[in-house]
VEXDO-504680 format. One line per 3 residues: number of its first residue (from 1); for each residue z, y, x of N, C-alpha, C. Coordinates in Angstrom, 2 decimals, m for minus. Layout:
REM residues N
NUM	Z Y X Z Y X Z Y X ~ ...
END
This chain:
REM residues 261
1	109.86 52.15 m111.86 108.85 53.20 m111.84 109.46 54.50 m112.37 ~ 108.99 55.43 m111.59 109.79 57.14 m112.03 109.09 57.32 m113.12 ~ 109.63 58.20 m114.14 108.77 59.27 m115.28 107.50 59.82 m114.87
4	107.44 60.24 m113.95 106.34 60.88 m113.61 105.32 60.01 m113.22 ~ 105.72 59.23 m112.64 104.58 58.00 m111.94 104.26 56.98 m113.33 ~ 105.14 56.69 m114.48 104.88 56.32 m115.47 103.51 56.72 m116.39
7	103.72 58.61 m116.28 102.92 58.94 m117.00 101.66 59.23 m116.82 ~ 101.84 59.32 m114.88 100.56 59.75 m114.23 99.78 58.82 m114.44 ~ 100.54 57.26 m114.18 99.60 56.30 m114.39 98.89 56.35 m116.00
10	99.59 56.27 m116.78 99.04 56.44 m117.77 97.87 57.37 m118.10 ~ 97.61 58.62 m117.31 96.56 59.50 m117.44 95.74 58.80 m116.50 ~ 96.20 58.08 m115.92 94.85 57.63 m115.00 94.08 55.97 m115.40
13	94.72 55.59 m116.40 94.77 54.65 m117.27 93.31 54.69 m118.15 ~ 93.85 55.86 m118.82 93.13 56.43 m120.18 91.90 56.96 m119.76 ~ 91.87 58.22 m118.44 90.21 58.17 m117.73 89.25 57.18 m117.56
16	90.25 55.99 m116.52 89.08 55.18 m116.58 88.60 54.24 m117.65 ~ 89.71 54.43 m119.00 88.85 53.40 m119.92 87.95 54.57 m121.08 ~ 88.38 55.51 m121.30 87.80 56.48 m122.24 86.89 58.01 m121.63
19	86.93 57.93 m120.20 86.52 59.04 m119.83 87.04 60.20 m120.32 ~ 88.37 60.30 m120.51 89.20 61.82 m121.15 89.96 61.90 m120.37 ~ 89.98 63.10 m119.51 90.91 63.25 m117.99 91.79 64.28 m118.93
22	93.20 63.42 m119.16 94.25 64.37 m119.79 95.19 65.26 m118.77 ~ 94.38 65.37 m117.57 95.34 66.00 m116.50 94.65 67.74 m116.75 ~ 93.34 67.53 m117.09 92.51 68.89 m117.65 93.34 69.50 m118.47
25	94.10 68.68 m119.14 95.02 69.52 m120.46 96.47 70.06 m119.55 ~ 96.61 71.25 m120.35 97.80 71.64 m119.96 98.92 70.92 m120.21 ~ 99.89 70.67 m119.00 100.79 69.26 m119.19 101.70 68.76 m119.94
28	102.67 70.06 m120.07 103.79 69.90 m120.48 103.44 70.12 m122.09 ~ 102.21 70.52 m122.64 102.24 70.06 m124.07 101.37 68.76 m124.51 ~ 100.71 68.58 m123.32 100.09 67.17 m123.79 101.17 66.07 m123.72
31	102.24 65.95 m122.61 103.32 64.99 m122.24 104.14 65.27 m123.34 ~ 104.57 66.05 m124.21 105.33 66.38 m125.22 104.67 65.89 m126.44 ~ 103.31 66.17 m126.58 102.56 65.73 m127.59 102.55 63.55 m127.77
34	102.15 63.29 m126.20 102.27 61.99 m126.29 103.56 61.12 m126.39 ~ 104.06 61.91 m125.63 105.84 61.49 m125.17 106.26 61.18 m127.20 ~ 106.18 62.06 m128.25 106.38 61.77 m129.39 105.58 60.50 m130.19
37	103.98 60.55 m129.74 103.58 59.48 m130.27 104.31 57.87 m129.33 ~ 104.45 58.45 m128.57 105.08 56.47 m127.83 106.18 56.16 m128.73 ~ 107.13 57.40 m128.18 108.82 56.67 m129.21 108.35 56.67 m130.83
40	107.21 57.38 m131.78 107.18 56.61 m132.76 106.95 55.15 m132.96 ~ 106.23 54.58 m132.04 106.11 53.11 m132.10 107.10 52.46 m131.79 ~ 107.78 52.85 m130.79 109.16 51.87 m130.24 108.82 51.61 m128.69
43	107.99 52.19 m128.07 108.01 52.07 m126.97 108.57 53.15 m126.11 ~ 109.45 52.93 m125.21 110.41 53.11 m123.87 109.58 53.56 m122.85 ~ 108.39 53.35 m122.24 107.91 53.82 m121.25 106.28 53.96 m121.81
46	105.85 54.28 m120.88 104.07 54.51 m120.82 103.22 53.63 m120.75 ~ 103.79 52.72 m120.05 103.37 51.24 m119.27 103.53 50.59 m120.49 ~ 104.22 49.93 m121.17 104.82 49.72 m122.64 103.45 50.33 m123.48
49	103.31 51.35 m123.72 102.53 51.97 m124.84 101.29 51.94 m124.82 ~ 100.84 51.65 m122.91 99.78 51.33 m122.86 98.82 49.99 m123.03 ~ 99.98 48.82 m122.49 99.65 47.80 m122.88 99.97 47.17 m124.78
52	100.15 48.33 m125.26 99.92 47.76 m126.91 98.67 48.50 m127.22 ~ 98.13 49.23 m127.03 96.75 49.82 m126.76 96.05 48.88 m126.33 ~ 96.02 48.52 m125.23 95.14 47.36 m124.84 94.61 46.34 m126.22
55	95.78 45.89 m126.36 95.74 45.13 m127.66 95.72 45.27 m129.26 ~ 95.69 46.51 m129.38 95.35 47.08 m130.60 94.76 48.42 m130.83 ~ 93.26 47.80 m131.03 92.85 48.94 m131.43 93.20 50.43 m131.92
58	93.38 50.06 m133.45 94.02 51.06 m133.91 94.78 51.88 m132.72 ~ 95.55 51.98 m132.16 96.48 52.61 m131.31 95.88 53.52 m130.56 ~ 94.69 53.15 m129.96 93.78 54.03 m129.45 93.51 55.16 m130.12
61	92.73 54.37 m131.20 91.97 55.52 m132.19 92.86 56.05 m132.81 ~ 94.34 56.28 m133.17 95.18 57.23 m133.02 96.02 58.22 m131.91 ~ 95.90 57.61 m131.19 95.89 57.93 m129.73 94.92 59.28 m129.36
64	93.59 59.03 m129.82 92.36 59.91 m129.59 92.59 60.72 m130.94 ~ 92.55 60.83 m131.94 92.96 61.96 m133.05 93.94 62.54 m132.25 ~ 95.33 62.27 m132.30 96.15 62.80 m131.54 96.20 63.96 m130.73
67	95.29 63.72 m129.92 95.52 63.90 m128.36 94.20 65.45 m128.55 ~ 93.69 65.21 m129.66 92.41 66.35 m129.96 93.25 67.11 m130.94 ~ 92.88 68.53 m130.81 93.28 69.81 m131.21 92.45 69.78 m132.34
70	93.12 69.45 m133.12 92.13 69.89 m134.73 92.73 70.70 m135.59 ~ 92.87 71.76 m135.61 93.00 73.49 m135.94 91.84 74.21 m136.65 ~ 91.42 74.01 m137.67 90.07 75.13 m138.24 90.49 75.92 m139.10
73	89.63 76.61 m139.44 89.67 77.56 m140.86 88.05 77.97 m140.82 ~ 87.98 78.15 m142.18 86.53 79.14 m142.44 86.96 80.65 m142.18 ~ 86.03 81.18 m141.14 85.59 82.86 m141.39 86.95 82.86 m140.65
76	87.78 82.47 m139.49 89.25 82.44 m138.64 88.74 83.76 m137.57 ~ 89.29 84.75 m137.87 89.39 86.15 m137.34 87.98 87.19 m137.69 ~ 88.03 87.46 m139.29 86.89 87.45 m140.36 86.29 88.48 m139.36
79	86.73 89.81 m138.75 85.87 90.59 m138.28 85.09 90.65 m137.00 ~ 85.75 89.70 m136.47 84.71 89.25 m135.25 83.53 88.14 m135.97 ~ 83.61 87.79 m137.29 82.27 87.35 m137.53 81.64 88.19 m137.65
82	82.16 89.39 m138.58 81.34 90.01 m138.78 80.90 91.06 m137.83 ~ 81.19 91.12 m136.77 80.60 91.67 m135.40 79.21 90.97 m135.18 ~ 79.43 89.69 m135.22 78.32 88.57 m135.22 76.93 88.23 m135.98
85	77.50 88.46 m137.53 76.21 89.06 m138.44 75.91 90.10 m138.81 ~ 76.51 90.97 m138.11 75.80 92.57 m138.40 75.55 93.48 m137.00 ~ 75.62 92.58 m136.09 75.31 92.95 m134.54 74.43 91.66 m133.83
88	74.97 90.94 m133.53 74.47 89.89 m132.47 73.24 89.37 m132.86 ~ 73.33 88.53 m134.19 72.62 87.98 m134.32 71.05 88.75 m135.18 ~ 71.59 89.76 m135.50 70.02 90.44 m135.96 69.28 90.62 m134.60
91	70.03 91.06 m133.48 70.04 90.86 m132.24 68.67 90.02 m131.43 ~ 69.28 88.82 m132.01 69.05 87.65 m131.35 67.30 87.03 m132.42 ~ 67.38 87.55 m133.42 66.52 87.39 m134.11 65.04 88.29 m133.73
94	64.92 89.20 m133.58 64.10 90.37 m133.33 62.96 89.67 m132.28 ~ 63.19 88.71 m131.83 62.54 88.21 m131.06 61.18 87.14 m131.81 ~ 61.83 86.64 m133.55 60.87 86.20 m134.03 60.84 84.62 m133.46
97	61.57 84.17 m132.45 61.29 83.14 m132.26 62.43 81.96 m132.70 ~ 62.28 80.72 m132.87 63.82 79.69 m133.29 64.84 79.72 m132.65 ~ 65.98 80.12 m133.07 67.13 80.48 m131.99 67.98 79.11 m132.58
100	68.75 78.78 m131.15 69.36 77.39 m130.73 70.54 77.77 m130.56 ~ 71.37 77.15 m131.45 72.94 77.19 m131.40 73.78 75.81 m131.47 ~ 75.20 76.71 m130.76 76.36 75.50 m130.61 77.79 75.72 m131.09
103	78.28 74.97 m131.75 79.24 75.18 m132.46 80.38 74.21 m130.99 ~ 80.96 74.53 m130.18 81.44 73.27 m128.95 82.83 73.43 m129.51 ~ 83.49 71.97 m129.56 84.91 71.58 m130.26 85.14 72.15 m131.26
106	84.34 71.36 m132.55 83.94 72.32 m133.74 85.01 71.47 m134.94 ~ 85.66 70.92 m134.14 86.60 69.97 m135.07 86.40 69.56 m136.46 ~ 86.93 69.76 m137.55 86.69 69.26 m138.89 85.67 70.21 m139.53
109	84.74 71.47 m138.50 83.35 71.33 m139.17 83.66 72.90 m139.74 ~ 84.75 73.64 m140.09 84.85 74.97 m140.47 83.78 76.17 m139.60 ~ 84.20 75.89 m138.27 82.82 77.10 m137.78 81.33 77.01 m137.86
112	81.10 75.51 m137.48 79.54 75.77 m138.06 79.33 75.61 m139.20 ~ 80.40 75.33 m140.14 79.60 75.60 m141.43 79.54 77.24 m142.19 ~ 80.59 78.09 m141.13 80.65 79.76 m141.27 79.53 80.14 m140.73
115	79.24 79.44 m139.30 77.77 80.40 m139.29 76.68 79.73 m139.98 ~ 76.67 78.65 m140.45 75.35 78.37 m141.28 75.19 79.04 m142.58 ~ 76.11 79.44 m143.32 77.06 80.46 m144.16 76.39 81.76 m144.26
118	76.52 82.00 m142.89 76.31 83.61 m142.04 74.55 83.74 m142.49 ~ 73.93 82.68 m141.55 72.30 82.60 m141.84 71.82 82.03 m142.93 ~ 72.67 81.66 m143.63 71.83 81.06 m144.99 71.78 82.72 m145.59
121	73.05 83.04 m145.61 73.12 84.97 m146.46 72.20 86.04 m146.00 ~ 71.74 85.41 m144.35 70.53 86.35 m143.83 69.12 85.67 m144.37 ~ 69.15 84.63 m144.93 67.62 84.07 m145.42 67.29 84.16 m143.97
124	68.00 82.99 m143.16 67.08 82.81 m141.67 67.57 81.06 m141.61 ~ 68.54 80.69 m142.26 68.76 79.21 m141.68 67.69 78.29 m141.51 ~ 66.26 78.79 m141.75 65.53 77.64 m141.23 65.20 78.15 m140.14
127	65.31 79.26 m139.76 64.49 79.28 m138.14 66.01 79.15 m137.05 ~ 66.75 78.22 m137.51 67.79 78.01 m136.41 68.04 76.49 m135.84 ~ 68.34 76.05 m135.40 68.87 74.45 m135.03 70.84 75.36 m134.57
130	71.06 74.33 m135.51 72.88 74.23 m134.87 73.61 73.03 m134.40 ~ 73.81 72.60 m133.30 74.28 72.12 m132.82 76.19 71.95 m132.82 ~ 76.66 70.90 m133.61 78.22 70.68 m133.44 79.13 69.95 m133.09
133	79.94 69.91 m132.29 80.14 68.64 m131.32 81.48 68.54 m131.16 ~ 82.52 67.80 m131.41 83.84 67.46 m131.27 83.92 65.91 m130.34 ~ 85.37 65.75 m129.50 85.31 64.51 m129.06 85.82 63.76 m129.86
136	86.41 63.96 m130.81 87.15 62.83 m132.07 86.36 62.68 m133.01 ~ 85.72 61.47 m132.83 84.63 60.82 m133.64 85.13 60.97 m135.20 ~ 86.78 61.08 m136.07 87.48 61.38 m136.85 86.99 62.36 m137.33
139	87.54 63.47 m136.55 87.06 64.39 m137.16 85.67 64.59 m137.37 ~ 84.73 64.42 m136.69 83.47 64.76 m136.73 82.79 63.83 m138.42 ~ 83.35 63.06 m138.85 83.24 62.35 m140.08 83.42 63.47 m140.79
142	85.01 63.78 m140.78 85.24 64.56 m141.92 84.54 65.78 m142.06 ~ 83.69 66.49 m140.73 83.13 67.50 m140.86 81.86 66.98 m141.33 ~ 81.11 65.57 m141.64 80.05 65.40 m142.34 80.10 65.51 m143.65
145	81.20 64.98 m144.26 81.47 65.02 m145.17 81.64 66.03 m145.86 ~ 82.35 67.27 m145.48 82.69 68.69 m145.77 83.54 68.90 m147.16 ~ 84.37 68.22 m147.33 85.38 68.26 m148.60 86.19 68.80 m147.83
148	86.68 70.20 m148.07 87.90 71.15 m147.51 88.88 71.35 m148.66 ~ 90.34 71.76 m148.22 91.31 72.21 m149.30 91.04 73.33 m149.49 ~ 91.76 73.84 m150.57 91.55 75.33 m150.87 92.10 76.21 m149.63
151	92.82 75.81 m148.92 94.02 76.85 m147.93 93.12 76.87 m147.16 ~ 91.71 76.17 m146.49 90.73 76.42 m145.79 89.80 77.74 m145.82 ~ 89.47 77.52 m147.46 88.94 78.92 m147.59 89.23 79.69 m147.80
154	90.96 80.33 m147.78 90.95 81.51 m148.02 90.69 83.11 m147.13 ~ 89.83 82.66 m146.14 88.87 84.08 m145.81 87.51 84.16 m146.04 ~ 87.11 82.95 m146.78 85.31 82.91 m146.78 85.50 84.09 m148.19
157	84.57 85.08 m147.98 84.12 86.11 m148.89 83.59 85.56 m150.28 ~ 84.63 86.19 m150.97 84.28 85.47 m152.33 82.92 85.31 m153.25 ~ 81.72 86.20 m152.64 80.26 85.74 m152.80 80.07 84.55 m152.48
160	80.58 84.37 m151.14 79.89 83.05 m150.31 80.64 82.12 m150.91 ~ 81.87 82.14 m151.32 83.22 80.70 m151.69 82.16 80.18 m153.06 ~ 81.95 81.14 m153.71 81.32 80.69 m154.96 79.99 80.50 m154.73
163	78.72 80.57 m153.67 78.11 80.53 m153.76 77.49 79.34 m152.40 ~ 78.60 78.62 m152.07 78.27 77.68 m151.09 79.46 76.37 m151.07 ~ 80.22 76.54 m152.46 81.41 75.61 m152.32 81.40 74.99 m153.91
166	81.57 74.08 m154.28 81.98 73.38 m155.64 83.08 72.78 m155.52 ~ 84.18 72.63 m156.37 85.10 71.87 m156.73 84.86 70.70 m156.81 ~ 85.84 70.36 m156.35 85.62 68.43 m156.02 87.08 67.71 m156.25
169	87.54 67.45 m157.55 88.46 66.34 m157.29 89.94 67.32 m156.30 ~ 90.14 68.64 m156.96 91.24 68.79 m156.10 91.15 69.93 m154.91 ~ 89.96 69.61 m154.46 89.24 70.29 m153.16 88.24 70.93 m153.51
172	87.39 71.38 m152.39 85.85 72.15 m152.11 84.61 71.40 m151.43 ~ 83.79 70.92 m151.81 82.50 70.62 m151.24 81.81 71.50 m150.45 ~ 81.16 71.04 m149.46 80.02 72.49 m148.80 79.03 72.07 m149.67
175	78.56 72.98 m149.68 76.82 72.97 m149.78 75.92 72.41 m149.14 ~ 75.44 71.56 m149.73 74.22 70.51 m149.07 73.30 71.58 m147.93 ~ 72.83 72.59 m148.62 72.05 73.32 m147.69 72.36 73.65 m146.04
178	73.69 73.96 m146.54 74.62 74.38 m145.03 74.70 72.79 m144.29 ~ 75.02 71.84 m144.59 74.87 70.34 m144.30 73.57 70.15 m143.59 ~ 72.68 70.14 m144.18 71.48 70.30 m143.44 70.60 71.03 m142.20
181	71.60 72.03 m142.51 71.52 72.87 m141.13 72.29 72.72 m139.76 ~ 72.94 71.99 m139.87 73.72 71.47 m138.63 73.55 69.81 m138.42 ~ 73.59 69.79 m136.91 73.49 68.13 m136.06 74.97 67.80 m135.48
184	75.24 67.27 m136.23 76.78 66.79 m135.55 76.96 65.70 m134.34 ~ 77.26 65.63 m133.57 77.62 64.72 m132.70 78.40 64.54 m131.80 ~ 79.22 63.32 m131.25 81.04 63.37 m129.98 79.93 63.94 m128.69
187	80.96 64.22 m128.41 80.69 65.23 m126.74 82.05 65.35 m126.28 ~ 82.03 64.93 m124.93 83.15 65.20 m123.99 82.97 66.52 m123.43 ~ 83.37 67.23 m123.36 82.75 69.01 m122.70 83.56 68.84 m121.26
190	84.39 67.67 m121.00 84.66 68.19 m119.33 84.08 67.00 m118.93 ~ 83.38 65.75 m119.19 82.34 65.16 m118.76 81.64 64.98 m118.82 ~ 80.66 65.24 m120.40 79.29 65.19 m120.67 78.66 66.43 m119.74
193	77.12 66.46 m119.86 76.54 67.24 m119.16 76.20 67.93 m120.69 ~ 75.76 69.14 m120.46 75.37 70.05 m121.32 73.67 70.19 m121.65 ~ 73.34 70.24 m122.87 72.20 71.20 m123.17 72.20 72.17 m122.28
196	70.65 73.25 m122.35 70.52 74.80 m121.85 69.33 74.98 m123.18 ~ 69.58 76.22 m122.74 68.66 77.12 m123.03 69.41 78.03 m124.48 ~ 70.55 77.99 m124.94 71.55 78.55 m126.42 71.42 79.55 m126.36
199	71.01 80.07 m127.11 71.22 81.60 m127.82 72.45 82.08 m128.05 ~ 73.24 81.15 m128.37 74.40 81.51 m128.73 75.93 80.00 m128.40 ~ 76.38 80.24 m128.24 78.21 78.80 m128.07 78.84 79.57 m128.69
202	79.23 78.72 m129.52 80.76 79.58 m130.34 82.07 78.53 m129.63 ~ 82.68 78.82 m129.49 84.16 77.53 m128.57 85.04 78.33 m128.93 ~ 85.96 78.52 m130.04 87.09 79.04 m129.82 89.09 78.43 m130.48
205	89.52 78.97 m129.81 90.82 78.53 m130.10 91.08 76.68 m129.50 ~ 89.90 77.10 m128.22 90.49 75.57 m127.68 90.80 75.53 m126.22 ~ 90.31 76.35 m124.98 90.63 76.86 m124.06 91.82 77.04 m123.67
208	92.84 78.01 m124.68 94.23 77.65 m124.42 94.51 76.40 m124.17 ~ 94.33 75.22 m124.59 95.00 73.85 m124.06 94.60 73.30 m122.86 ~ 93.67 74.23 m121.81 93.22 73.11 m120.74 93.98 74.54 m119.69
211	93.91 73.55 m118.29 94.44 74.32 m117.42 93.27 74.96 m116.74 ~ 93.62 76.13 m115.76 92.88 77.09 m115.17 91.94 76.39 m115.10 ~ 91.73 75.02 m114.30 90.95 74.54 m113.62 89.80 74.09 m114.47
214	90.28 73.65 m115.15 89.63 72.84 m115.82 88.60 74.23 m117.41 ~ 89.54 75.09 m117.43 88.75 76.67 m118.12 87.56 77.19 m116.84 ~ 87.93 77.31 m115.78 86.88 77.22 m114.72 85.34 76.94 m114.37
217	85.69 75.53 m115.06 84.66 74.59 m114.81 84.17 74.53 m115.92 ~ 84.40 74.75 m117.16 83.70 75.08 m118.27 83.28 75.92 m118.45 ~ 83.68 77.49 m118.22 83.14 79.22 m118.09 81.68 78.70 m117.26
220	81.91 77.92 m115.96 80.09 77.81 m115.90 79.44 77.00 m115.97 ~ 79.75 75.92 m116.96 78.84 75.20 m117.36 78.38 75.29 m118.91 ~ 79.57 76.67 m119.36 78.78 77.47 m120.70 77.59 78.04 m120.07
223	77.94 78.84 m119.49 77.13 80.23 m118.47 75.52 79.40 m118.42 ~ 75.81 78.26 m117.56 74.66 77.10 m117.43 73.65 76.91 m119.00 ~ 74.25 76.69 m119.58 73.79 76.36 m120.87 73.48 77.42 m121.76
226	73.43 78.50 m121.53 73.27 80.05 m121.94 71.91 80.33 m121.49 ~ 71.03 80.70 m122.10 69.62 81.25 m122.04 70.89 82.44 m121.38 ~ 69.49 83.65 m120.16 70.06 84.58 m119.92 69.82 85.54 m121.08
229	71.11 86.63 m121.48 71.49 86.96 m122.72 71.94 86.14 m123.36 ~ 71.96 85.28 m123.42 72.69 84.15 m124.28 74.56 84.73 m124.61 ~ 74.73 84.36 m125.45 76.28 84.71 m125.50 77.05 83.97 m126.01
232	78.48 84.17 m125.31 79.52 82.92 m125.64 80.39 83.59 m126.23 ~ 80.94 83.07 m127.42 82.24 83.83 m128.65 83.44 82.95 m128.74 ~ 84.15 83.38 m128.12 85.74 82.72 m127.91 86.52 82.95 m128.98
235	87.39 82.60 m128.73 88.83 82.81 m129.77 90.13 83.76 m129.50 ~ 90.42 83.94 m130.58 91.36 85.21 m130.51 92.26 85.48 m128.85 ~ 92.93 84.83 m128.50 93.40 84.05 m127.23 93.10 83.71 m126.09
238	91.55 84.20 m126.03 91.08 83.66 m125.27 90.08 84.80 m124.29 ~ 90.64 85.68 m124.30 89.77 86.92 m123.14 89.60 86.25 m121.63 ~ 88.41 86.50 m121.36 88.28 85.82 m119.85 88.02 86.98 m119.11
241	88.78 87.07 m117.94 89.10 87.92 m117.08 88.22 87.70 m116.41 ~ 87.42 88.71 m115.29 86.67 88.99 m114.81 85.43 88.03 m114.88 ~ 84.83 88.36 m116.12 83.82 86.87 m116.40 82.42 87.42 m115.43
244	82.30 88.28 m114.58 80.89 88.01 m113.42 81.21 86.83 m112.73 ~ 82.57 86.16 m112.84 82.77 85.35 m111.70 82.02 83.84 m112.16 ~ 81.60 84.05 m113.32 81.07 82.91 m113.99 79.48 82.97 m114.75
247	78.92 84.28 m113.85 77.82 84.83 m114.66 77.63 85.64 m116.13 ~ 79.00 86.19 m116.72 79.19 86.61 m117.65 79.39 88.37 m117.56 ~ 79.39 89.05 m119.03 79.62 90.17 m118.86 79.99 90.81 m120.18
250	80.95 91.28 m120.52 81.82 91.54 m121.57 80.74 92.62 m122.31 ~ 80.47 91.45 m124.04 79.07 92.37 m124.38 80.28 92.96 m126.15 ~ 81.46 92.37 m126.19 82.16 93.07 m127.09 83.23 91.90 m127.32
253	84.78 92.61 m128.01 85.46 91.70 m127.78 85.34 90.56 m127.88 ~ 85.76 89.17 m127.48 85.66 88.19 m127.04 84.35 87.65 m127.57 ~ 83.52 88.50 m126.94 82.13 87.79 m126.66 81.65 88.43 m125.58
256	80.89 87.15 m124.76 80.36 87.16 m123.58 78.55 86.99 m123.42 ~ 78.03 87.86 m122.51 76.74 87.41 m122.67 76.52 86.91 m121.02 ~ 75.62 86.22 m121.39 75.41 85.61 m119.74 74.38 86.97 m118.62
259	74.36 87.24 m117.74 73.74 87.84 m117.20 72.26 86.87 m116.89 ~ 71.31 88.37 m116.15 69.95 87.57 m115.80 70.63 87.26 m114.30 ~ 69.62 86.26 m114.56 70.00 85.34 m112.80 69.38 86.42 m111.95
END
């Protein structure tokens, strides 16, 4: 069997038992990324690595950490939050009614616990629902949990560090309050179907890893899930070029609002 047919099989392996189409990911760093986890075990081919998977758990569920981008920080490119709580969302409020948010590939839990952060400091976190969703069931623990290192917070504003974090054994606790304000749960975002009706998606710094195609097909099935006005806030990296093509319309840097249908 060639390299390539080794590995293809292997992506076509892993779809049909986990529903995670790793061909969505851009290749040559996912094949680099996995290509390192095989030869740590001692396996020679794909075929090899897959059938010890079969048979051991564990392998998987490192396999799936792995293979997920888990990258956070609190308050990660501080002034586009604050574009967010001193523009958007007073914005979004004026309306008086419960606004519905999504934190999508929210990994170990740093962004929605910045914007719950954001609205607890506006005295609004009860009129919100936040929604946070990673596919690594891993991480999504550790974001229940919310024990961060110090190197996490060093952009949360030192009102908020002291006024939403306790020392713990080494580390930082969140604040129960901010805990309470968010619903955590796994979501596949290139096969689950989506909620509608969001006020707001925050998704950023994860787009870079998937290919055109597969950024494509997510630009409108955000768009989909976007009340019109609704707006989507990307990551530094992540400007989308001509976003009408997806029902969008550049409402300030890397944020998007959906147009009316």
């Amino acid at each position: 069997m060639t390299e390539d047919r080794d590995f293809s099989l292997f992506i076509q392996r892993m779809k049909d038992k986990t529903k995670i189409d790793l061909a969505q990911y851009k290749e040559a760093q996912m094949k680099r990324r996995l290509t390192t986890l095989r030869m740590k075990h001692g396996y020679d081919t794909f075929e090899q690595y897959w059938a010890a998977i079969e048979q051991n758990r564990a392998l998987l569920h490192e396999f799936l950490d792995r293979m997920t981008i888990n990258v956070s920080e609190f308050w990660r490119n501080p002034n586009r939050w604050e574009v967010l709580q001193n523009r958007f969302l007073p914005e979004m409020l004026k309306s008086g009614g419960r606004l519905k948010l999504w934190s999508a590939a929210c990994s170990t839990g740093e962004e929605p616990y910045t914007l719950a952060m954001i609205l607890a400091e506006m005295g609004v976190l009860n009129r919100v629902s936040i929604d946070a969703t990673d596919l690594d069931a891993i991480v999504l623990q550790k974001a229940m949990e919310g024990i961060y290192l110090e190197r996490s917070l060093r952009d949360v504003p030192a009102a908020m560090r002291q006024k939403y974090f306790k020392p713990d054994e080494g580390a930082f606790a969140v604040a129960d309050q901010l805990k309470q304000g968010i619903r955590f749960k796994q979501q596949n975002l290139l096969h689950d179907t989506f909620d509608e009706s969001f006020d707001l998606i925050v998704c950023r710094n994860v787009m870079i890893y998937f290919t055109e195609e597969a950024k494509h097909l997510l630009y409108h099935k955000f768009a989909k899930a976007l009340r019109p006005g609704g707006l989507l806030f990307v990551g530094s990296t992540e400007q989308i070029f001509s976003p009408a093509q997806y029902g969008f319309e550049t409402a300030d840097t890397f944020f998007y609002r959906r147009l009316p249908q």
